[in-house]
C-alpha positions, -999 to 999 in steps of 0.1 A, spaced: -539 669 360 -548 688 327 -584 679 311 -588 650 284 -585 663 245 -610 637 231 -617 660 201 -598 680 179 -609 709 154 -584 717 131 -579 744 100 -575 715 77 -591 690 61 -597 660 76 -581 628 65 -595 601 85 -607 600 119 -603 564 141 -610 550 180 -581 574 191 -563 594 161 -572 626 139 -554 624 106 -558 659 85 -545 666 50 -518 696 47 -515 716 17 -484 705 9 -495 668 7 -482 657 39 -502 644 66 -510 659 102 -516 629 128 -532 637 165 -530 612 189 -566 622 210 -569 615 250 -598 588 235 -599 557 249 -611 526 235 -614 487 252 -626 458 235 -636 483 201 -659 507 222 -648 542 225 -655 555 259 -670 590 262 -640 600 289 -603 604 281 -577 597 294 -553 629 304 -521 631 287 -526 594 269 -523 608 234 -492 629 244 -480 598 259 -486 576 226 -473 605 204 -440 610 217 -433 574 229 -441 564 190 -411 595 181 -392 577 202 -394 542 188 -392 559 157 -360 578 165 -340 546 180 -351 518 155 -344 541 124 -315 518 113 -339 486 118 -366 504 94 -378 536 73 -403 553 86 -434 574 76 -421 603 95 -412 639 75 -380 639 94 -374 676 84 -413 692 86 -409 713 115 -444 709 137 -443 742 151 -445 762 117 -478 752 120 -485 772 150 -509 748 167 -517 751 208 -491 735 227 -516 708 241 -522 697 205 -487 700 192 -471 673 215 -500 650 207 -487 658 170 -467 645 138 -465 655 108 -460 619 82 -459 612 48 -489 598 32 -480 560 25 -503 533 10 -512 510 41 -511 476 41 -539 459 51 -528 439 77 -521 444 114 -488 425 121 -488 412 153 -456 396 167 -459 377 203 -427 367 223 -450 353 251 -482 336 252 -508 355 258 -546 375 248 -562 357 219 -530 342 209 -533 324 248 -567 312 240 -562 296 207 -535 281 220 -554 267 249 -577 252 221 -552 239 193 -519 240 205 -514 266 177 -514 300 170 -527 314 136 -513 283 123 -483 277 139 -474 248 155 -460 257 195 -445 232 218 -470 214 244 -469 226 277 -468 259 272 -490 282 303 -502 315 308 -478 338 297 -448 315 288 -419 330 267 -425 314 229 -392 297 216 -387 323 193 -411 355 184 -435 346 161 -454 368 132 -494 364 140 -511 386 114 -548 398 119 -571 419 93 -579 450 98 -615 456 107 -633 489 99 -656 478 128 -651 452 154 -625 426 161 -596 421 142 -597 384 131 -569 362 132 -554 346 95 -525 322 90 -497 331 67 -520 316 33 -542 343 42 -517 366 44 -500 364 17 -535 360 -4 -541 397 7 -511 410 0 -489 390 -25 -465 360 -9 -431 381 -15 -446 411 2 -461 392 31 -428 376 34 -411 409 37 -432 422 58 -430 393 84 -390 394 82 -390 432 93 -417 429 117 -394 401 134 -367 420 130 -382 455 145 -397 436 175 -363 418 182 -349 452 185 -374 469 208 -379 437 230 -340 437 235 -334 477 239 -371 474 262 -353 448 283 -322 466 294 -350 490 308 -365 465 327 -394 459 305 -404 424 288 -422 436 257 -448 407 253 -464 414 220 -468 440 198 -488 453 170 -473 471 136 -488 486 105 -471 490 76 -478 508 43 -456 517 10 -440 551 -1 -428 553 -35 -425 509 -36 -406 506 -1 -420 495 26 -418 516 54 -430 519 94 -462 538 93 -490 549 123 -480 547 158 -452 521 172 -450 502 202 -471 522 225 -489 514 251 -524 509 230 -506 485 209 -483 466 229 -483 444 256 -455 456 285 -449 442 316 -423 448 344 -396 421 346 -390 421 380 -424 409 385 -424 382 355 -439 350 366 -451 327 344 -485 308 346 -507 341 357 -518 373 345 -493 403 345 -491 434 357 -492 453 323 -482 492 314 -514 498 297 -551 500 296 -556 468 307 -563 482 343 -592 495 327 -603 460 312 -600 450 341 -618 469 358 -649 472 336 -649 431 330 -655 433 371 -683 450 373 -703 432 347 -701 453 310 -711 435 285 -681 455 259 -707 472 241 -715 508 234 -720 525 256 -693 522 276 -694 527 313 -684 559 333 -653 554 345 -648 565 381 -620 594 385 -598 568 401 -603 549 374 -591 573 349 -565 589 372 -543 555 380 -546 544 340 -532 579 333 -504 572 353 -499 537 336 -495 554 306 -470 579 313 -452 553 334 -450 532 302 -431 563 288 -407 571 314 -395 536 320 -393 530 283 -377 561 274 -357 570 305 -371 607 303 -392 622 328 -431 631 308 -436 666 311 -468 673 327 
């Protein structure tokens, strides 16, 4: 298994540096994104990566972005070749090149099953960020229809959940309305293409942002980090489900007592090693290509 690439040091300028991506600024206006090995759990970056995540979350989100382009425009510069820019091979397949796009700031989350934070405000109000859900409803239960959650977008911390007023305060009510038709519309899509390859795609997490006044799909899309994927076969409503992502890593650090702040634990090599294989799991199944190691 190759070594983790938590840090890049590129001959451009830097953009914008989050949890997990390196964004740098191209001569030519476009933008450079590098999806890192980093890996972050309840908002605290852990000192060890993860090998191959961020070439798992880079070429899963050209995927998504390939096979739901007649769903939605993208942020991608469909005709920038990546390898004109002669980078190592490790950092090229963690790498896309984009055009810059004024973000939106809101995250827009759309849930097809109960579960998370949306789960736990349920449990309290029968609701989720506003909406009214049928009683009844357990652990994982399939919603009646998808439905559009949005959260802000914290610099630090947690996300916090807002109901559609909010929404639409931030953004303007015929934007947010557009926005919450496409993000319906994009996760209908991927949850029924994700389901003829065994997958229930349980929620998911899109950003949007604006190029030249049209809205467009921006960052990554329906990865692992932002979505919540479980195997079909083993559906079963009313308990926790096995999940292609980094929740074997919650897991696994809620069981021995951290208390989700910085720093984070050391993750035993087992540890790292089986969530590794989650990941590019995720990517075969979803994809139906085999990850190049």
């Amino acid at each position: 298994m190759e070594a983790a690439i938590t840090s890049t040091n590129l001959p451009f300028r830097k953009f914008s540096s989050g949890k997990v991506r390196e964004t740098y600024e191209l001569e030519d206006g476009h933008l450079l994104m590098v999806s890192t090995d980093r890996l972050s759990a309840f908002d605290v970056v852990f000192s060890q990566g993860i090998p191959y995540k961020g070439a798992v979350l880079n070429e899963l989100s050209l995927f998504w972005f390939e096979k739901l382009a007649s769903v939605t425009k993208n942020h991608l510069a469909k005709n920038y070749d990546v390898a004109s820019l002669k980078l190592s091979p490790a950092i090229e397949r963690r790498s896309m090149v984009v055009k810059r796009a004024k973000m939106l700031p809101i995250e827009c989350v759309v849930r097809g099953y109960l579960a998370g934070s949306g789960l736990k405000e349920y449990m309290q109000t029968q609701s989720v960020c506003g909406i009214k859900l049928p009683a009844g409803l357990r652990n994982s239960s399939q919603l009646p229809q998808p439905i559009f959650t949005p959260s802000t977008k914290a610099e630090k911390g947690h996300d916090i959940n807002i109901n559609h007023e909010q929404g639409a305060a931030l953004v303007g009510k015929e934007k947010f309305n557009g926005i919450e038709e496409l993000a319906l519309k994009v996760y209908s899509a991927a949850a029924a293409y994700a389901k003829t390859r065994g997958i229930i795609l349980a929620d998911t997490k899109f950003e949007f942002g604006e190029i030249d006044g049209e809205i467009v799909l921006a960052d990554e899309v329906l990865t692992p980090d932002s979505s919540r994927y479980w195997p079909a076969a083993l559906y079963e409503e009313g308990k926790n489900q096995p999940s292609y992502d980094k929740q074997y890593v919650r897991d696994y650090v809620e069981g021995i007592g951290w208390g989700k702040k910085a720093p984070a634990p050391i993750l035993p090599q087992e540890v790292v090693h089986n969530t590794a294989e989650k990941y590019i799991e995720a990517y075969e199944k979803i994809s139906g290509k085999k990850f190049q190691r």
